[in-house]
C-alpha positions in Angstrom: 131.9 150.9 69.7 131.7 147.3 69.5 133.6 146.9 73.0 130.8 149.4 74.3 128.4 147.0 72.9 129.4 143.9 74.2 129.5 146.0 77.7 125.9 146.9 77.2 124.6 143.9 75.4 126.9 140.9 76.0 127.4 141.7 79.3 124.1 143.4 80.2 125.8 146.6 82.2 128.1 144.9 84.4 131.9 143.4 84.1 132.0 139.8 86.4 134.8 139.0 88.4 136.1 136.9 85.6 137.2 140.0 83.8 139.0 141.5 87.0 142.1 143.1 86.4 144.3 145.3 88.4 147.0 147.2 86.9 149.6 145.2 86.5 147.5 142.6 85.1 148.5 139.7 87.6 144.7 138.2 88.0 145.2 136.7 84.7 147.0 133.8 85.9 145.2 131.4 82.8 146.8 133.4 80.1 150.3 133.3 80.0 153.2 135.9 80.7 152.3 138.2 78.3 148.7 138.8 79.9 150.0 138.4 83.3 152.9 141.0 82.6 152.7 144.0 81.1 155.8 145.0 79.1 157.0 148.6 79.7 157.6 149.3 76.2 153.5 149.0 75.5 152.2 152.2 74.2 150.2 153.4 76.7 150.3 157.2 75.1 149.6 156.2 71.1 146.7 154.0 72.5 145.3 157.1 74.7 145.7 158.9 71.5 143.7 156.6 69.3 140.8 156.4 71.8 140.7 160.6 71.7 140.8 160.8 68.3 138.4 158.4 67.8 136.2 160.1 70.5 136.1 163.2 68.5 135.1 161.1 65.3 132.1 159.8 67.6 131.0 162.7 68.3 131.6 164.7 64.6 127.9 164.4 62.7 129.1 162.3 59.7 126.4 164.7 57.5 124.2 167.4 57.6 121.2 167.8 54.9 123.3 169.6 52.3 126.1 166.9 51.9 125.5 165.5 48.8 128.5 163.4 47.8 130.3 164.2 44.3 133.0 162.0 43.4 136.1 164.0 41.5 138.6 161.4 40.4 139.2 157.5 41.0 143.1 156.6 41.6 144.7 153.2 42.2 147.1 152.7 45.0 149.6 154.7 43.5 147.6 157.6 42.2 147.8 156.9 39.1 144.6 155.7 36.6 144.8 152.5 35.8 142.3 150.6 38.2 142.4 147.2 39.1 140.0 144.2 39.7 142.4 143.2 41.9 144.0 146.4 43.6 142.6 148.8 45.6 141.2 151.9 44.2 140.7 155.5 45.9 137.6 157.4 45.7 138.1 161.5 45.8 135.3 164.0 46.0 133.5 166.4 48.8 130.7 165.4 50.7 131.5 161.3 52.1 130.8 161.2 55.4 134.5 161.8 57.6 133.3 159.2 60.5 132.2 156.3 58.1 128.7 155.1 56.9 130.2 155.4 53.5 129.4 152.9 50.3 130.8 152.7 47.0 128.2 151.6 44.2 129.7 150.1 41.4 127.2 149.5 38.1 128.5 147.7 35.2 127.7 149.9 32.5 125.0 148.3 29.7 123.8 145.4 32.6 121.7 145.4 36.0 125.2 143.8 38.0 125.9 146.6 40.6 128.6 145.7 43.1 128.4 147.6 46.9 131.9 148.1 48.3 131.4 149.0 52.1 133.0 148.7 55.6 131.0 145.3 55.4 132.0 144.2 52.4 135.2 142.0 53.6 137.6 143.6 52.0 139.6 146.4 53.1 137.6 149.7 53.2 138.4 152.5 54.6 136.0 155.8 54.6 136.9 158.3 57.5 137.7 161.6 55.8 135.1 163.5 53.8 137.1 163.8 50.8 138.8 160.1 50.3 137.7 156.6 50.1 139.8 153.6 49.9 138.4 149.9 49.1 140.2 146.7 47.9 138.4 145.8 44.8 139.4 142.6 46.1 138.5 140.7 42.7 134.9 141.4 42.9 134.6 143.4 39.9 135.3 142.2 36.3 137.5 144.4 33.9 135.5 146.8 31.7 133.5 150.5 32.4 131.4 151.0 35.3 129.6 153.7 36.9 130.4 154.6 40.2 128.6 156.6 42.6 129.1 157.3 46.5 126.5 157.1 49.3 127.6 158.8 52.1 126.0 157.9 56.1 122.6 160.1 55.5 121.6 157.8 52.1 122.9 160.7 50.2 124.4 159.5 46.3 127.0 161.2 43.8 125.9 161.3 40.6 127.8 158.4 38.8 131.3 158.5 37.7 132.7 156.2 34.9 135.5 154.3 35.6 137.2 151.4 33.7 138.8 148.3 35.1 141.5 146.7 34.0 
């Protein structure tokens, strides 16, 4: 998506000569061998893989109406639950969005702090099924019990679940 959008808006519809290629890559001559040679070994069938699987993400609806999220259980890393400022934690439930759009809410419980873990966040996040979540709690959030809740691509929440943190 972002390559799209760099076509559309960076580029304004058109590629210039100074991003001409042919197929074995040789009008690169600036970059270096390993622009200007392309290594047999380069995965030319995982990479058409990737781009049709993430086609058909592009073109699932990530929610309908009737998704409302409900969070289930919250696991660390290695499914077990003891959650960590610093680890990562997974999210499982029904109703997340499975192409992204997904945010985790977290509200410390007895104050106003609420902390939004997201795919913008900077810290890993990762939100493309509709049952799991997975976000680096990256040292954001402070040991004690929060409420978390999920808000899936249409602005849908979960009711809150409480969680502690080590």
């Amino acid at each position: 998506m972002t390559l799209l959008s760099y076509l559309g808006t960076g580029l304004k519809g058109t590629i210039s000569s100074a991003y001409a290629s042919t197929a074995d890559f040789a009008q690169f001559a600036g970059f270096g061998v390993a622009v200007q040679t392309r290594n047999a070994s380069y995965p030319i069938a995982a990479i058409g893989q990737l781009a049709g699987t993430l086609g058909g993400l592009q073109g699932a609806l990530p929610c309908n109406s009737t998704s409302t999220p409900v969070v289930a259980a919250v696991t660390n890393e290695t499914y077990g639950g003891s959650i960590s400022a610093t680890g990562t934690m997974i999210v499982w439930g029904t109703g997340f969005s499975p192409g992204g759009g997904n945010a985790i809410n977290l509200t410390r419980v007895g104050s106003p702090d609420s902390i939004m873990l997201d795919a913008g966040s900077g810290s890993y996040f990762w939100d493309l099924s509709a049952n799991q979540i997975n976000a680096a709690a990256a040292g954001k959030i402070a040991a004690g019990p929060w409420l978390l809740s999920v808000r899936n691509a249409c602005g849908a929440s979960s009711p809150n679940f409480a969680v502690t943190i080590q």
